[in-house]
One Martini backbone bead per residue (centre of mass of N, CA, C, O) as a GRO file, in nm:
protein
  310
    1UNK     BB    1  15.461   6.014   7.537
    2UNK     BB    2  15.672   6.119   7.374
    3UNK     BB    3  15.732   6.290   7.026
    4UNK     BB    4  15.973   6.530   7.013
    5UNK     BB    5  16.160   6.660   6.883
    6UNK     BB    6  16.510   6.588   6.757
    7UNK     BB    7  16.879   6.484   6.730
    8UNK     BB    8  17.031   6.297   6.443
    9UNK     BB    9  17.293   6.186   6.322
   10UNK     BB   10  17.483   6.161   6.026
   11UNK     BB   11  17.755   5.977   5.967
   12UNK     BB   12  17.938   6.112   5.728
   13UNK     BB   13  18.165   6.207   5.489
   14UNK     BB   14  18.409   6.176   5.736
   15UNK     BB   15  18.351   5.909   5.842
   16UNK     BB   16  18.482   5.670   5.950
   17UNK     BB   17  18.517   5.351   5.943
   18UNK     BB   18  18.327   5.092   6.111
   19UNK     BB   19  18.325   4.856   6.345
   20UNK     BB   20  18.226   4.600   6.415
   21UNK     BB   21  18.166   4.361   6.604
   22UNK     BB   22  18.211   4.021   6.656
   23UNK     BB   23  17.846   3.975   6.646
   24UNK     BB   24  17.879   4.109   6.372
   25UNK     BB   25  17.811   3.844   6.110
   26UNK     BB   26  17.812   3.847   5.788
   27UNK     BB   27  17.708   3.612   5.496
   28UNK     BB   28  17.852   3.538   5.248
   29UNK     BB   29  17.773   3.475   4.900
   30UNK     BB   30  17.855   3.160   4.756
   31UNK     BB   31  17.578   2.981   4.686
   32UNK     BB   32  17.405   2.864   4.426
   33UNK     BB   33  17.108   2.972   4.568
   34UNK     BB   34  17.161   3.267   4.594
   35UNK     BB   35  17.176   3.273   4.215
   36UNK     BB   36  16.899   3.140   4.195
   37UNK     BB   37  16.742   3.372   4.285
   38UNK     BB   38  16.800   3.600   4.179
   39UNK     BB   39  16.699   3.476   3.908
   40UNK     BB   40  16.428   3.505   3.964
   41UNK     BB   41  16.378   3.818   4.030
   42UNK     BB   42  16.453   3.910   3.733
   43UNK     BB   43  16.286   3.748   3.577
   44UNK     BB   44  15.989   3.881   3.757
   45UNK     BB   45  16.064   4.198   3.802
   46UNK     BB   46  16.127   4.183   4.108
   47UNK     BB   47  16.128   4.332   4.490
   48UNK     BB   48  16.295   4.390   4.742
   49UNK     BB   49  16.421   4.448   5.072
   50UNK     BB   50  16.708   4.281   5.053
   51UNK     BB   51  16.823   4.479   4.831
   52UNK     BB   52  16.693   4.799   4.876
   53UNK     BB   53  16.795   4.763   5.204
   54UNK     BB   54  17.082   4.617   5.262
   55UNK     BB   55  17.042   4.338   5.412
   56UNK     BB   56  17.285   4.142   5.608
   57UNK     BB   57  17.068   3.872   5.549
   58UNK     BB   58  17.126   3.813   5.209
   59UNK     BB   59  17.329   3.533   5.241
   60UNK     BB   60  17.159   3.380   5.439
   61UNK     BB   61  16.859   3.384   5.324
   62UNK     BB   62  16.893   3.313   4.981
   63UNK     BB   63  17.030   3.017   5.055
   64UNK     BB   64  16.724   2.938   5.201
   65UNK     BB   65  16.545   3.026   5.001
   66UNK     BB   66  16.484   3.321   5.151
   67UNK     BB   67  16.244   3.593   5.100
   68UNK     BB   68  16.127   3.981   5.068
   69UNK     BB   69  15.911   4.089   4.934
   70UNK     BB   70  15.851   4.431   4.714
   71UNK     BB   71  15.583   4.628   4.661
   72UNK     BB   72  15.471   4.904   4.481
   73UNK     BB   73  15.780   4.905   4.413
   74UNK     BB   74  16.094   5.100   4.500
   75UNK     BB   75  15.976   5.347   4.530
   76UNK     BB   76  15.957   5.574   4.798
   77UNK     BB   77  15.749   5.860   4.966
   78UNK     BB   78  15.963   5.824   5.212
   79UNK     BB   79  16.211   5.937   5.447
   80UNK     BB   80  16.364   5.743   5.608
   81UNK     BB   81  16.662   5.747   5.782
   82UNK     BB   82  16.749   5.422   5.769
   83UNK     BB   83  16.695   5.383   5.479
   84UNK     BB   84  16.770   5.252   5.142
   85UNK     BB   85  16.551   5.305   4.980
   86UNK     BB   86  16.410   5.503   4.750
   87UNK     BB   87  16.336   5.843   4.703
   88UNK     BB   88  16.011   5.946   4.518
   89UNK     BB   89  15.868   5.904   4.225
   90UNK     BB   90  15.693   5.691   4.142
   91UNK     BB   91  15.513   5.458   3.997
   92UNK     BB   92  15.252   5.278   3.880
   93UNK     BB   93  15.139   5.054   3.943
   94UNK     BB   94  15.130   4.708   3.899
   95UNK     BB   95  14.903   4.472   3.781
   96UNK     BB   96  15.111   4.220   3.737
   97UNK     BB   97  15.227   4.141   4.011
   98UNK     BB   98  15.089   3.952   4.173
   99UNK     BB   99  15.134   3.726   3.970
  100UNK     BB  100  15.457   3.721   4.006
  101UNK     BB  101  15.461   3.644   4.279
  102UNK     BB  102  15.293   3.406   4.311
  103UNK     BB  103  15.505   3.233   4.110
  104UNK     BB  104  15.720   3.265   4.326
  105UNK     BB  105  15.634   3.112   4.504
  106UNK     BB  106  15.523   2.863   4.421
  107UNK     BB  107  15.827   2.782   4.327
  108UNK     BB  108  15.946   2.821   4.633
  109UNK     BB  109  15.800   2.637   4.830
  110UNK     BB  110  15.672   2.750   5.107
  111UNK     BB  111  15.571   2.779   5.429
  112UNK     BB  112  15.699   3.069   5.447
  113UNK     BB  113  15.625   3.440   5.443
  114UNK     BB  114  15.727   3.788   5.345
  115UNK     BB  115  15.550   4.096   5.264
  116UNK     BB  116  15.575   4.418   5.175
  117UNK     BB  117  15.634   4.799   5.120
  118UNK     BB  118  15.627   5.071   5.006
  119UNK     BB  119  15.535   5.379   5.034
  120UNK     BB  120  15.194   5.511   4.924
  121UNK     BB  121  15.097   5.828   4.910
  122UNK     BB  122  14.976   5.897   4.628
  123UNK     BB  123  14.760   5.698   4.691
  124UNK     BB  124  14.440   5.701   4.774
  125UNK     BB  125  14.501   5.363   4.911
  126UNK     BB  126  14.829   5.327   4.950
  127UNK     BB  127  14.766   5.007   4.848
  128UNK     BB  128  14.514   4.818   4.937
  129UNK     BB  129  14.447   4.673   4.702
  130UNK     BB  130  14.717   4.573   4.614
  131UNK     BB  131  14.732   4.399   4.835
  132UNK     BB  132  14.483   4.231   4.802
  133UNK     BB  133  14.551   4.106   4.553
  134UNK     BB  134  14.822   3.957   4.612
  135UNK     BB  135  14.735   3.773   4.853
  136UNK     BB  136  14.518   3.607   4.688
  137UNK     BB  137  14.754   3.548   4.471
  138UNK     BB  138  14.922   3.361   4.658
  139UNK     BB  139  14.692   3.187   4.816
  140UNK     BB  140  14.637   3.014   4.542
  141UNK     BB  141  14.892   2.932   4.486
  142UNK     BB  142  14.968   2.907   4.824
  143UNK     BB  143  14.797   2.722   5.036
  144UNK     BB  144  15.002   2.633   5.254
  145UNK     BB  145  15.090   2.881   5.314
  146UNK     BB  146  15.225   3.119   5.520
  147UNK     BB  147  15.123   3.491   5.530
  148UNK     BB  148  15.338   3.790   5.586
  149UNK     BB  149  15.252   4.122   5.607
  150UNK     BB  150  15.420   4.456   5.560
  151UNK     BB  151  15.318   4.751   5.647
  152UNK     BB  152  15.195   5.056   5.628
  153UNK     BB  153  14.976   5.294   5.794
  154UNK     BB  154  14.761   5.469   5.609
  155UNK     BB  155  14.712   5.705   5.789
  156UNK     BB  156  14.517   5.556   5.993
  157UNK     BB  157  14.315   5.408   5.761
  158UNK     BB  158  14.112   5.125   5.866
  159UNK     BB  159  13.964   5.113   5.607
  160UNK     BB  160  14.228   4.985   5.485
  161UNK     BB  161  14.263   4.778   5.657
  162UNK     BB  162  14.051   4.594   5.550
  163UNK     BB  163  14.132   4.526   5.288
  164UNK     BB  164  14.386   4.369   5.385
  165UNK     BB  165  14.256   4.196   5.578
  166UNK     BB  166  13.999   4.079   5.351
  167UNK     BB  167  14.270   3.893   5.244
  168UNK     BB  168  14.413   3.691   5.472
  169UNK     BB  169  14.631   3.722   5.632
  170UNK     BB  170  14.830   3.558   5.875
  171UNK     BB  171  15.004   3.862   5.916
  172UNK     BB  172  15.024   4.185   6.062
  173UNK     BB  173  15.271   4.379   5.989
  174UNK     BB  174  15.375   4.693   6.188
  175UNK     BB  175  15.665   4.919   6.269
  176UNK     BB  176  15.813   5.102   6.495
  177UNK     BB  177  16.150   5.120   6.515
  178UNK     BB  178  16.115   5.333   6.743
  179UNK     BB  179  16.084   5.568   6.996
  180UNK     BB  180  15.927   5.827   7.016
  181UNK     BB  181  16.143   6.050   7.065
  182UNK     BB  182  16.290   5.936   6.761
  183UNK     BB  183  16.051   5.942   6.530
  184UNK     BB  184  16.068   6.195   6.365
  185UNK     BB  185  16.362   6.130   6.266
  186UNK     BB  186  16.359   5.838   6.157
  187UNK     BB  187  16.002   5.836   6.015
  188UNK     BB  188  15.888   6.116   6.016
  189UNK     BB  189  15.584   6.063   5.866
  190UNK     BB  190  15.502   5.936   6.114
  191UNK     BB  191  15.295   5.781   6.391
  192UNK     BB  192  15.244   5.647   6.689
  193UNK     BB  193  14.914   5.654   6.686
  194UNK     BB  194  14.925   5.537   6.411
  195UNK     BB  195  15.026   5.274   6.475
  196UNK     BB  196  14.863   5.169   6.744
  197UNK     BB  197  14.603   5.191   6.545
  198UNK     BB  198  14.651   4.936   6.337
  199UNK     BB  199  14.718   4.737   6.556
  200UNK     BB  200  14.436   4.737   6.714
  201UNK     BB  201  14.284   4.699   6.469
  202UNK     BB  202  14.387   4.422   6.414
  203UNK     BB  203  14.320   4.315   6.705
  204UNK     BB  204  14.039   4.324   6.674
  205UNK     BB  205  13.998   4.138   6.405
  206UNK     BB  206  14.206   3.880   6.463
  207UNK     BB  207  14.472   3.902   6.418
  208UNK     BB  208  14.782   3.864   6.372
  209UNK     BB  209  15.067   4.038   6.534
  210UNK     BB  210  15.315   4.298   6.442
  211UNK     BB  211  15.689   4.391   6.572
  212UNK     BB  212  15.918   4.634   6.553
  213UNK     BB  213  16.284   4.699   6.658
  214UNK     BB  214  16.560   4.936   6.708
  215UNK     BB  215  16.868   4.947   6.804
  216UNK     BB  216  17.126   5.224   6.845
  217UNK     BB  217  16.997   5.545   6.848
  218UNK     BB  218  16.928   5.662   7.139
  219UNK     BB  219  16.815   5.504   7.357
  220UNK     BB  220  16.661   5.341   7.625
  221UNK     BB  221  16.583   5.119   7.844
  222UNK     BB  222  16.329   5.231   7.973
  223UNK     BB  223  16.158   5.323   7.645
  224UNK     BB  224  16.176   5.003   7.549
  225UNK     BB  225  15.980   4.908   7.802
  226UNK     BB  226  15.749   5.082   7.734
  227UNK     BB  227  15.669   5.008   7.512
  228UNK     BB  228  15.641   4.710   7.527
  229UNK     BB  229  15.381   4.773   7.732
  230UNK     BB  230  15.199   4.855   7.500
  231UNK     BB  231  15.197   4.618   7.333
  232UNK     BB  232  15.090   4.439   7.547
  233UNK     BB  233  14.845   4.596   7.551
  234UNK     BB  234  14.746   4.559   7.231
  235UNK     BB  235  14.822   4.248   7.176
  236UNK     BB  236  15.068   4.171   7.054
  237UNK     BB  237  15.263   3.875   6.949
  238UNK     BB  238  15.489   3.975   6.767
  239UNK     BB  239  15.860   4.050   6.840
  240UNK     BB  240  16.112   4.251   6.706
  241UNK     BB  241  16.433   4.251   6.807
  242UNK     BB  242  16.739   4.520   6.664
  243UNK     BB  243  17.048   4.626   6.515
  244UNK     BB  244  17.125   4.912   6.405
  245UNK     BB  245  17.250   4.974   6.040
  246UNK     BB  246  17.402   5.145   5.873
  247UNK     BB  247  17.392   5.193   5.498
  248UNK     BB  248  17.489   5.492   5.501
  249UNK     BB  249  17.645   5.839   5.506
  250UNK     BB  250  17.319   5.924   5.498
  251UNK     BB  251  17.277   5.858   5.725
  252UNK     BB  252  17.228   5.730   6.056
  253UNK     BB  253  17.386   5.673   6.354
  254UNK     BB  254  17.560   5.506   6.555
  255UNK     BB  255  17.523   5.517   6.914
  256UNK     BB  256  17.525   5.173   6.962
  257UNK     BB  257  17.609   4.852   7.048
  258UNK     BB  258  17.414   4.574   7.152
  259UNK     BB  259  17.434   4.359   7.305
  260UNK     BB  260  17.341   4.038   7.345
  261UNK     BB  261  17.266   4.027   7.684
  262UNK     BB  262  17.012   4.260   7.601
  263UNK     BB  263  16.838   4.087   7.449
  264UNK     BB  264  16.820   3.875   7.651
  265UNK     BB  265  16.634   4.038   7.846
  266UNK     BB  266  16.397   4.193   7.666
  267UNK     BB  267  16.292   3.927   7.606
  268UNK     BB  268  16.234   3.842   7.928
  269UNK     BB  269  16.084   4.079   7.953
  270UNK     BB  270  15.838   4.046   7.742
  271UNK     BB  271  15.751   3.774   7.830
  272UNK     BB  272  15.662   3.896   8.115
  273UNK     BB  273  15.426   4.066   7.959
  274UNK     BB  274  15.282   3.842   7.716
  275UNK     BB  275  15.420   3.786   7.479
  276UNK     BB  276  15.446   3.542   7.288
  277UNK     BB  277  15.691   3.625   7.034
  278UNK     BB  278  16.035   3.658   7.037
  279UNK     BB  279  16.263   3.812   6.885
  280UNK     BB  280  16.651   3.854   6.914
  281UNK     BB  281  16.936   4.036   6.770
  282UNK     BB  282  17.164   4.199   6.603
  283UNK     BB  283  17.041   4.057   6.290
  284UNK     BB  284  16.767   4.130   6.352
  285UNK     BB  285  16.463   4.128   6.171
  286UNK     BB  286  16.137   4.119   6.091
  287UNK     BB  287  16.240   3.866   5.862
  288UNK     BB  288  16.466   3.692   6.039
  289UNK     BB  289  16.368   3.361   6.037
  290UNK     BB  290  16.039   3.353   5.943
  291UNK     BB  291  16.073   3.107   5.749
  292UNK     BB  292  16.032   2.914   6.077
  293UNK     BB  293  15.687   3.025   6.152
  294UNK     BB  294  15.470   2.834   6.054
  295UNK     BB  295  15.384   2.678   6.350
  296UNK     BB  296  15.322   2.995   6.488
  297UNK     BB  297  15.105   3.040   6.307
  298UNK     BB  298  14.907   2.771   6.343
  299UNK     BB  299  14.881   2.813   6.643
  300UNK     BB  300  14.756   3.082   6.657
  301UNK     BB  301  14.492   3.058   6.500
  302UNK     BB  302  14.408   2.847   6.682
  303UNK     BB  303  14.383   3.040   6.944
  304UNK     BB  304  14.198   3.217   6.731
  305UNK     BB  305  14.002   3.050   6.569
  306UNK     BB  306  14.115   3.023   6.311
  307UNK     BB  307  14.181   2.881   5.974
  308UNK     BB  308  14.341   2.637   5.881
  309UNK     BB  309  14.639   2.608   5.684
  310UNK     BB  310  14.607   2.390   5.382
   0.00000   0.00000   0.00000
């Protein structure tokens, strides 16, 4: 697979404004329920990646009182061309975070749910302690639910992966984004060998893994069904497929719209390579609709011999 630099296009400071096509519209805020979950997330001073990425399903999942919590700041050391993250030097991780965490599971008794995180390069640790803590008091706080945390690279150091591994999260997802070709445009400071090293070394510690592509930035389906090959070869469990939504004019641009019957292509191309669980759709993004998979991972876990989650 190539890897080679290409160039991708930033929206720009005099383009006009683009319409969606009439298959993507996101929900606006309405709802007592989403303005109920805002205040809960000021109160307890934490970070989401539905607000600080600009997110186009968090009036629609917030009011499903469903959201995606990101630890170790907001302000990430990477700078993602796709993302809306802001980039910069963090402040030093937060003590007291995970703790803060683990109240806000506990208040919305959710089923499932997803941690994420900004990349934390500047950690000696990349952050793997600290997710370590979080896991563990989420876990105490929320026996009964199942926990997906969508982690960063760690540069591909696999012993920082045991370390978030050894406090049991119930699903490991780590982001391919986007293709080969295009991987150094998009994800800059990523590298596909350390992305498919640390889901490998994930599935072979028996973990559930998954992982996650955005369409619509330049690649070809032929480069999206050869990723799908790799990961099929990987053993992930769960891929999600979605639609690439440029988030401001700084940004790289939509090099096209991709319709709803080729996510649906793919997705039964994907279960053809025996792939367990695909979610894929124009609004998909890696945790959306996550919060209804929580019988999907106690079938995975018992199918993996793992310890039932009670």
């Amino acid at each position: 697979m190539s890897d080679e630099r290409v160039h991708l296009p930033l929206v720009g400071q005099d383009a006009p404004r683009r319409r969606h096509p009439e298959w993507i519209r996101a929900t606006l805020p309405t709802k007592p329920a989403f303005f109920e979950l805002r205040a809960m997330v000021k109160e307890l001073q934490l970070h989401t990646v539905c607000e600080s990425a600009s997110c186009p399903n968090i009036g629609e999942c917030w009011t499903r009182r469903a959201l995606t919590i990101m630890i170790l700041g907001d302000i990430c050391t990477r700078s993602c061309r796709f993302c809306d993250v802001t980039t910069g030097r963090p402040l030093p991780a937060d003590p007291d975070e995970p703790r803060r965490v683990a109240e806000m599971l506990g208040r919305l008794q959710l089923e499932h749910t997803v941690i994420t995180c900004v990349d934390r390069d500047d950690l000696a640790d990349f952050g793997a302690a600290h997710w370590a803590e979080t896991i563990r008091a989420v876990k105490r706080s929320c026996p009964g639910m199942t926990l997906e945390i969508l982690a960063g690279d760690f540069k591909g150091n696999t012993d920082l992966v045991d370390i978030v591994l050894d406090a049991d999260p119930d699903v490991f997802a780590h982001n391919l984004e986007t293709v080969p070709r295009l991987s150094r445009q998009v994800r800059v400071q990523a590298s596909y060998p350390r992305s498919y090293k640390i889901l490998e070394h994930a599935r072979q510690r028996g973990a559930i893994t998954k992982t996650g592509l955005m369409l619509g930035l330049g690649e070809t389906r032929e480069e999206v069904e050869e990723v799908l090959r790799d990961v099929a070869k990987l053993g992930v469990d769960i891929v999600t497929l979605g639609q690439y939504l440029a988030p401001s004019k700084q940004h790289l641009a939509i090099e096209r719209y991709v319709h709803p019957t080729e996510f649906a292509e793919l997705e039964v191309f994907a279960r053809g390579l025996g792939i367990t669980h695909v979610v894929s759709g124009p609004l998909v993004r890696s945790s959306y609709h996550a919060d209804g998979q929580a019988q999907l991972v106690r079938d995975l876990r018992a199918a993996k011999g793992l310890a039932p989650v009670t």
